[in-house]
C-alpha positions as CSV (number, residue, x, y, z in Angstrom):
1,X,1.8,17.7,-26.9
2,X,2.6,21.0,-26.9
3,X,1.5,21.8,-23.4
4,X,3.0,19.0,-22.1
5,X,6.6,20.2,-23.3
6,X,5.9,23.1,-21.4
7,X,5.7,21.3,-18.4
8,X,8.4,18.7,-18.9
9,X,10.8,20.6,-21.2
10,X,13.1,21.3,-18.3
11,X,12.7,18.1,-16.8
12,X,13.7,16.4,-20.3
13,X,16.9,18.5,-20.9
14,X,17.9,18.0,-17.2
15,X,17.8,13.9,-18.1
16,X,20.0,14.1,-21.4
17,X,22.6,16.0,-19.5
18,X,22.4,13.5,-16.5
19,X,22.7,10.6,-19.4
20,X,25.4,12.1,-21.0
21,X,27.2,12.3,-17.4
22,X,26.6,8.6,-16.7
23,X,27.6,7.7,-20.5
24,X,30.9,9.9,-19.5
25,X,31.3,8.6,-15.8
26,X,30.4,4.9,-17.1
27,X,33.4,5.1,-19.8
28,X,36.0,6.8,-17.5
29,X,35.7,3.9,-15.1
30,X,35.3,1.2,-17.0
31,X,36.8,1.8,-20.2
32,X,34.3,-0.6,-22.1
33,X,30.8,0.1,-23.7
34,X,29.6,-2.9,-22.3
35,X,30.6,-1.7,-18.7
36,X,28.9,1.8,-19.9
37,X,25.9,0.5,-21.3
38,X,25.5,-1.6,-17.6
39,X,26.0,1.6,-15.7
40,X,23.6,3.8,-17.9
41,X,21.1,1.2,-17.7
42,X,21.1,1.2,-13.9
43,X,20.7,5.5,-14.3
44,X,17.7,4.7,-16.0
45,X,15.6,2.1,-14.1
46,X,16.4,3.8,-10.7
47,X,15.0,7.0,-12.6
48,X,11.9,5.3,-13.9
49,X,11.4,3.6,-10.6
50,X,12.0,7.0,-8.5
51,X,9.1,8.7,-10.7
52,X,6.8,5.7,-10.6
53,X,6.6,5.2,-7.1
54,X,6.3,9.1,-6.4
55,X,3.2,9.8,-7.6
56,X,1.7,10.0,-4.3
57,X,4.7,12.7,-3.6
58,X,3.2,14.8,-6.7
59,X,0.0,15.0,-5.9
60,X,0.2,15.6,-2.4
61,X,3.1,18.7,-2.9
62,X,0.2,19.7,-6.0
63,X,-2.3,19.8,-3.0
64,X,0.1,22.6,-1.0
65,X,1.5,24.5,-4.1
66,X,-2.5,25.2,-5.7
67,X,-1.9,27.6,-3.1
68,X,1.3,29.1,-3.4
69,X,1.7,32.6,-5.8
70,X,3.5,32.0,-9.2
71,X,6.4,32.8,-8.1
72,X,7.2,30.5,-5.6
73,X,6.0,27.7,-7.9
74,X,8.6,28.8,-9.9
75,X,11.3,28.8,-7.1
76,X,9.8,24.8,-6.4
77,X,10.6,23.9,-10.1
78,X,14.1,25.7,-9.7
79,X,15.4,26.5,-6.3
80,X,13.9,23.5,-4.9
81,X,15.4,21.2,-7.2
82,X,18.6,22.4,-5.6
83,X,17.6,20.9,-2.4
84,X,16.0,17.3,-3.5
85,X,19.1,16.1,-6.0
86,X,21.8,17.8,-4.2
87,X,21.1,17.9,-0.8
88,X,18.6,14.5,-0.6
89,X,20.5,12.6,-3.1
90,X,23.8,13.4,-2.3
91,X,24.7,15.5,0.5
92,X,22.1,13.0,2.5
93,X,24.1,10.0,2.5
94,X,27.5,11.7,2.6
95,X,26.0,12.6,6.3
96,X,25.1,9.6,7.4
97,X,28.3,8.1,6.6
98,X,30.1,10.8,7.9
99,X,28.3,11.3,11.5
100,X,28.2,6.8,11.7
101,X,31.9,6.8,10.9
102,X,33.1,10.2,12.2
103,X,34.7,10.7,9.0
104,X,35.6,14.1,7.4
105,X,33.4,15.6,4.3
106,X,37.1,14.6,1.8
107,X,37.3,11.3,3.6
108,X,33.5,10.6,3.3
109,X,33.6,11.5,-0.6
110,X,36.5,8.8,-1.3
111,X,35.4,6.5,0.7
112,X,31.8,6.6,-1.3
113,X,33.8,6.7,-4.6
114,X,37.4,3.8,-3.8
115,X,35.0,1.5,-1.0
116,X,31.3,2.1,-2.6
117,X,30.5,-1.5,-0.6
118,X,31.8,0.0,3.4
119,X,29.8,3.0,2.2
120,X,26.5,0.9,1.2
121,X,26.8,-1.1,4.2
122,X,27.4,2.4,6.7
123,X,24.1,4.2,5.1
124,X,22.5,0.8,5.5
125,X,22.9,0.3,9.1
126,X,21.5,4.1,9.8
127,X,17.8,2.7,8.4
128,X,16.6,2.4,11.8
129,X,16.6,6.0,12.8
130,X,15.8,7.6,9.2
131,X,12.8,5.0,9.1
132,X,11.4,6.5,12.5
133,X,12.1,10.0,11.3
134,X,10.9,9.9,7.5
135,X,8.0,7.6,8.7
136,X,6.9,9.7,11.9
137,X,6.9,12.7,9.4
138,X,5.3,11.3,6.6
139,X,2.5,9.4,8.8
140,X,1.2,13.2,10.5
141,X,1.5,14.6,7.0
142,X,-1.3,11.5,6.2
143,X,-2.6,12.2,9.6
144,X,-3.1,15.8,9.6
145,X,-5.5,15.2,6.3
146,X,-8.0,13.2,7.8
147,X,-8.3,14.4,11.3
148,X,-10.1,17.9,10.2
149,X,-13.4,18.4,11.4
150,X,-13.4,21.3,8.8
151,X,-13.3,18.2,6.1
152,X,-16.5,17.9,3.9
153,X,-15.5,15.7,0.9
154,X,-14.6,11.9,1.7
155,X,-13.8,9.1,-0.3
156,X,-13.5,6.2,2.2
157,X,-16.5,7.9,3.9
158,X,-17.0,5.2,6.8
159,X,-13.7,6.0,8.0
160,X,-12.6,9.3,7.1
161,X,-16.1,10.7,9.0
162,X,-14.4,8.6,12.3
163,X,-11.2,10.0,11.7
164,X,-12.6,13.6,11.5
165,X,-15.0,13.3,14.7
166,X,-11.5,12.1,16.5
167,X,-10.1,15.4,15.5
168,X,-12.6,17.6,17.7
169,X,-9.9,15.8,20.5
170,X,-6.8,18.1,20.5
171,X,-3.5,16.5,19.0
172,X,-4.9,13.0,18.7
173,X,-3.0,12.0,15.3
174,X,-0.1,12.9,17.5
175,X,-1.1,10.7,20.8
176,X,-1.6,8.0,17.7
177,X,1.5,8.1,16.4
178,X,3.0,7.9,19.6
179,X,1.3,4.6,20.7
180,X,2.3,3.3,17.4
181,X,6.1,4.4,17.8
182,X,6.1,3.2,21.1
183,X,4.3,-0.4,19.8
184,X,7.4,-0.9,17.3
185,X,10.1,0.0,19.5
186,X,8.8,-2.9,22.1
187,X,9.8,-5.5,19.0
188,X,13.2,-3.9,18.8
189,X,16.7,-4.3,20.7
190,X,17.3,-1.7,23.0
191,X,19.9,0.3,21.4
192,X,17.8,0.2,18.0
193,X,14.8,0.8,20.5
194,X,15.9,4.1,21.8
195,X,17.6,5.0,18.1
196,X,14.1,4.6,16.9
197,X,12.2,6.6,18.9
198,X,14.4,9.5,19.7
199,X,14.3,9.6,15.2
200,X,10.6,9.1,16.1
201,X,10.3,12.2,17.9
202,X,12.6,14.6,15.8
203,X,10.3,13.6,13.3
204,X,7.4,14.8,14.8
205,X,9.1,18.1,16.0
206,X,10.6,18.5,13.1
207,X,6.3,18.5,11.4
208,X,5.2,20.8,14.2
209,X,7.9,22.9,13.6
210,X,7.5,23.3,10.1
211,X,4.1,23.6,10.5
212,X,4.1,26.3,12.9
213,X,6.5,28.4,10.7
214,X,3.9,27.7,7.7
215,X,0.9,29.2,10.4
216,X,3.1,32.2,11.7
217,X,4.1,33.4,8.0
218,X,0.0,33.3,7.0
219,X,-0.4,35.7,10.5
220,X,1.7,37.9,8.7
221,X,0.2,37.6,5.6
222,X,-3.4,38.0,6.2
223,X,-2.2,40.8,9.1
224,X,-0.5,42.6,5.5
225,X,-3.2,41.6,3.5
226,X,-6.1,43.8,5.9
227,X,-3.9,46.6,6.2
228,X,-4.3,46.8,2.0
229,X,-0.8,45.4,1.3
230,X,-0.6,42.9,-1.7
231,X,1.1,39.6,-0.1
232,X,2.3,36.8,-2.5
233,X,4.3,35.0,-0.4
234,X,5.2,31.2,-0.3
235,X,8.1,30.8,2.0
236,X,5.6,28.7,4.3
237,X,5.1,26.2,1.6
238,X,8.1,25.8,0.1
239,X,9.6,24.9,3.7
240,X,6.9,22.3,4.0
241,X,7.4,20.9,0.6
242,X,11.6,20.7,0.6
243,X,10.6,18.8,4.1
244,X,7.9,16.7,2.8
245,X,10.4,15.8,-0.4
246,X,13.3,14.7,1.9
247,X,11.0,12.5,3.9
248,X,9.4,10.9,0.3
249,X,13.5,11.0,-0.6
250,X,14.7,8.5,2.4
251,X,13.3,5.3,1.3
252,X,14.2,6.2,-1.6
253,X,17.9,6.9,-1.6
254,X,18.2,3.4,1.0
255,X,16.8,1.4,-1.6
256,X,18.6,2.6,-4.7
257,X,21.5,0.7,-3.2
258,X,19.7,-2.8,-4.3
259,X,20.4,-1.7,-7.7
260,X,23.7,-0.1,-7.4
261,X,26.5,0.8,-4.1
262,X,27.8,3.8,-6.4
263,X,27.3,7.1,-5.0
264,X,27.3,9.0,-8.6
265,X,24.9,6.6,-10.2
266,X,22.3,6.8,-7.3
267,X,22.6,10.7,-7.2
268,X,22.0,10.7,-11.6
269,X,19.5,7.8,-11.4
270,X,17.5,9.6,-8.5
271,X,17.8,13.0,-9.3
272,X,16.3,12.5,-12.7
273,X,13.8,11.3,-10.9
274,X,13.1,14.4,-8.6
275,X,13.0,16.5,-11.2
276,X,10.0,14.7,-13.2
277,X,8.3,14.6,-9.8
278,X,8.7,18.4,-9.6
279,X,7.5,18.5,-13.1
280,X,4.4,16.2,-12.7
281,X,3.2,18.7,-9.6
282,X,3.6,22.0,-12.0
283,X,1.0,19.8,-13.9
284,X,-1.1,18.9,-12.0
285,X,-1.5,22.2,-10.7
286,X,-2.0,23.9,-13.8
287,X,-4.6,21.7,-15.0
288,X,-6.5,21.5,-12.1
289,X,-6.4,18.0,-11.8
290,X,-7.1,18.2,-8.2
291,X,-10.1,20.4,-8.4
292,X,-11.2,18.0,-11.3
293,X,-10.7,14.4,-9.6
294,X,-12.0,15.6,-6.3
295,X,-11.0,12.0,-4.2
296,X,-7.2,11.9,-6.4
297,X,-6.0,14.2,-3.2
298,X,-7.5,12.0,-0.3
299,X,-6.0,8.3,-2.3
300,X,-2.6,10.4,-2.4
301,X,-2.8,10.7,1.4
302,X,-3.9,7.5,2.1
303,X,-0.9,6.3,0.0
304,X,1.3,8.5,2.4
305,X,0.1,7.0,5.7
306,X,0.8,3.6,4.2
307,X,4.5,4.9,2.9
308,X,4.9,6.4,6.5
309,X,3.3,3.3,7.9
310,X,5.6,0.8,6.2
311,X,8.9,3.4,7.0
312,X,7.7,2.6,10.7
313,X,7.9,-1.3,10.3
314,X,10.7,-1.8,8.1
315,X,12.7,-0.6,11.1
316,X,11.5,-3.9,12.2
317,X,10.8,-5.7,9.1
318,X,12.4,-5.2,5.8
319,X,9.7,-4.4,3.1
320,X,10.7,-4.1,-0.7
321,X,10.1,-0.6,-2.5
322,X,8.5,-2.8,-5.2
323,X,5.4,-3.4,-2.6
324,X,5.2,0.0,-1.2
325,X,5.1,1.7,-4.9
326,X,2.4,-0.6,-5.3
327,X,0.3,-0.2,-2.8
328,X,0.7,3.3,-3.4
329,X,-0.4,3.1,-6.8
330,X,-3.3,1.0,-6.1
331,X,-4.6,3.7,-3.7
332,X,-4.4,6.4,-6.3
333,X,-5.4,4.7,-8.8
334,X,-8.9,3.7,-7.1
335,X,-9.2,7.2,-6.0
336,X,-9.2,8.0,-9.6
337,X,-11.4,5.5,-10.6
338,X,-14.2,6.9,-7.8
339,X,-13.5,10.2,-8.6
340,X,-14.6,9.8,-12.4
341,X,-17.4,7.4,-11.4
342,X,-18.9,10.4,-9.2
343,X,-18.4,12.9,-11.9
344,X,-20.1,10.5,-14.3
345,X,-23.4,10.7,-11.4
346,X,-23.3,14.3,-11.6
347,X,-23.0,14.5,-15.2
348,X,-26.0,12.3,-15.6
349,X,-27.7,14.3,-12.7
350,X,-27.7,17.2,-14.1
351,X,-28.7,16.2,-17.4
352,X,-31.5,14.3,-15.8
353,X,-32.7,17.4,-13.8
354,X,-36.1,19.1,-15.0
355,X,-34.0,22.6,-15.2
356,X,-31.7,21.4,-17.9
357,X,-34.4,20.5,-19.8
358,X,-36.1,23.9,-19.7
359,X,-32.4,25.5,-20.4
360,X,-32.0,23.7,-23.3
C-alpha cells in the first residue's frame, strides 16, 4: 500500500483539489446541492472513464519513458502535466472554437462559459480534421511497432512476423496509411474530403517530425557519450510523449461533451484523469511491468492501431468511446493473459530441466 502511495500520492491530492473546485464551481452556479452533487458527479465519471480507457496510453508512454534518465521522468509527472490538463484539456478546445469562429481568446472563454451549447456544437463540427490528425498520428505510432525487422518477441506471431518482413520495404506503414486515408476520404463530401486528408498529412509530418528531433538529440547523445561525457538527457522523449498524449487526448476531450457542454467540468473531469494516467506509467516503469509481462507492450500497440484506426472512421462514422475503451481493454487484457501463460511455460521449463535438478 505503501508503494503504491508513492506512486499515486500526487495524483490523489491533485483529485481532492479538482473536487473541491467542482464542489465550489457547482455551488456558485447553481446555488443548490442537488445542482452540485449533479455537476460533481459528472467530474467523476468523465475522470473514471478518462483513466479507464487510457490504459493503452500508459503502457505505451511506459514503453518510451523505461528509457528516459530520472530526471526527465520527473519533468513527465510534473512539467508534462502542464501540457495534458491545460493545454489538451483546455487550451485545445478554446482553439478550435476560436480558429472555426474567428473569435478572440476573451470572446472564446465567454462564449465556452454564457453559450456552453454554440460552443459544444463549434468543437463538434471540427471532428473531421482532428480525427485524421489524432488518428494518422496514433495509427504510425501502432505502425512503427510492428514494422521492425529488428523485432524478436511477438505475440500475434502469424502477423506481427508479416508485418516485420514488410518493413525491410522503406516507409511502408507510411505508403499504408496513405491508401487508407485516401480509402476514407473517397466516402466523404468533398470539403470534409480535403479537411480530412490535409489533417491526415499534418499528422503524419507532425510523427516524422517528432520523430526525427527524438533521432537527431540521440546523435548528440551517443556523439557526447564516446567523447566520455555523461549524457542524461530526455528532451527526445518527452516531445514524443506530450505529442503522443495530445493525440490519446482528442477523442477524448470530443467525447466528454456527451456527458456535459461545460468547459470547466470537462477540463476538472479530464484532467484528473491525465494525471492518474501519468501516474499509472511512473508505475509501471518502476516495477518493470513491461520487462515482466513481455506481450503487455505489443497488446498496448495493437490497442493503439485500433484507437487510430477507429479516429480514421468516425470521421465517417460515429463510433462510441464506450466501444473503443473496450476493444482496447480486451487487447490488453489478452496480452496479459498470454504473457503470464508463457511465464508459467518457462517456469515449468526450467524446473523440468535436468540442470535444476543437479542445482538443487
Amino acid at each position: 500500500m505503501a508503494t503504491l502511495l508513492r506512486y499515486y500520492k500526487l495524483s490523489f491530492v491533485f483529485t481532492l483539489i479538482c473536487l473541491g473546485l467542482a464542489v465550489w464551481y457547482g455551488w456558485e452556479s447553481t446555488g443548490t446541492v442537488a445542482g452540485t452533487a449533479s455537476l460533481l458527479w459528472i467530474v467523476i465519471v468523465l475522470s473514471v472513464l478518462e483513466v479507464s480507457l487510457s490504459f493503452d496510453n500508459a503502457v505505451v508512454n511506459a514503453s518510451v519513458l523505461k528509457d528516459m534518465s530520472e530526471v526527465w521522468q520527473r519533468r513527465f509527472l510534473t512539467w508534462g502535466i502542464a501540457f495534458a490538463v491545460f493545454g489538451m484539456r483546455i487550451v485545445f478546445p478554446l482553439a478550435i472554437v476560436a480558429i472555426a469562429a474567428g473569435l478572440g481568446p476573451l470572446e472564446t472563454v465567454n462564449l465556452s462559459l454564457n453559450d456552453p451549447e454554440e460552443y459544444e456544437r463549434i468543437v463538434s463540427s471540427a471532428h473531421v480534421g482532428i480525427a485524421g490528425f489524432g488518428g494518422a498520428f496514433l495509427a504510425m505510432v501502432g505502425l512503427k511497432f510492428f514494422f521492425d525487422l529488428d523485432k524478436d518477441v511477438h505475440w500475434i506471431s502469424w502477423l506481427e512476423r508479416q508485418l516485420g518482413k514488410f518493413a525491410a520495404l522503406p516507409a511502408a506503414e507510411i505508403a499504408l496509411l496513405l491508401l487508407v486515408m485516401w480509402g476514407i476520404s473517397t466516402l466523404l463530401e468533398p470539403a470534409d474530403a480535403l479537411t480530412f486528408v490535409t489533417a491526415g498529412i499534418l499528422g503524419l509530418v507532425t510523427f516524422i517530425a517528432v520523430e526525427g528531433i527524438n533521432t537527431m538529440l540521440e546523435m548528440k547523445e551517443e556523439a557526447a557519450r564516446l567523447q566520455g561525457a555523461v549524457v542524461r538527457s530526455g528532451l527526445g522523449g518527452f516531445l514524443y510523449l506530450n505529442v503522443l498524449d495530445a493525440s490519446f487526448s482528442f477523442d477524448g476531450v470530443i467525447g466528454a461533451f456527451a456527458l456535459s457542454n461545460n468547459m470547466i467540468v470537462i477540463a476538472l473531469g479530464l484532467s484528473i484523469g491525465a494525471m492518474f494516467v501519468r501516474s499509472m506509467t511512473i508505475h509501471l516503469v518502476k516495477q518493470g511491468t513491461l520487462a515482466e509481462y513481455k506481450f503487455l507492450e505489443h497488446g498496448a500497440f495493437w490497442a493503439i492501431i485500433v484507437l487510430g484506426g477507429i479516429m480514421l472512421v468516425s470521421a465517417k462514422v460515429h463510433i462510441p468511446e464506450t466501444i473503443t475503451g473496450l476493444i482496447g481493454a480486451v487487447l490488453i487484457g489478452l496480452s496479459l493473459l498470454w504473457s503470464v501463460r508463457h511465464n508459467r511455460k518457462e517456469a515449468a521449463a526450467t524446473l523440468a530441466s535436468p540442470d535444476a535438478g543437479r542445482d538443487a
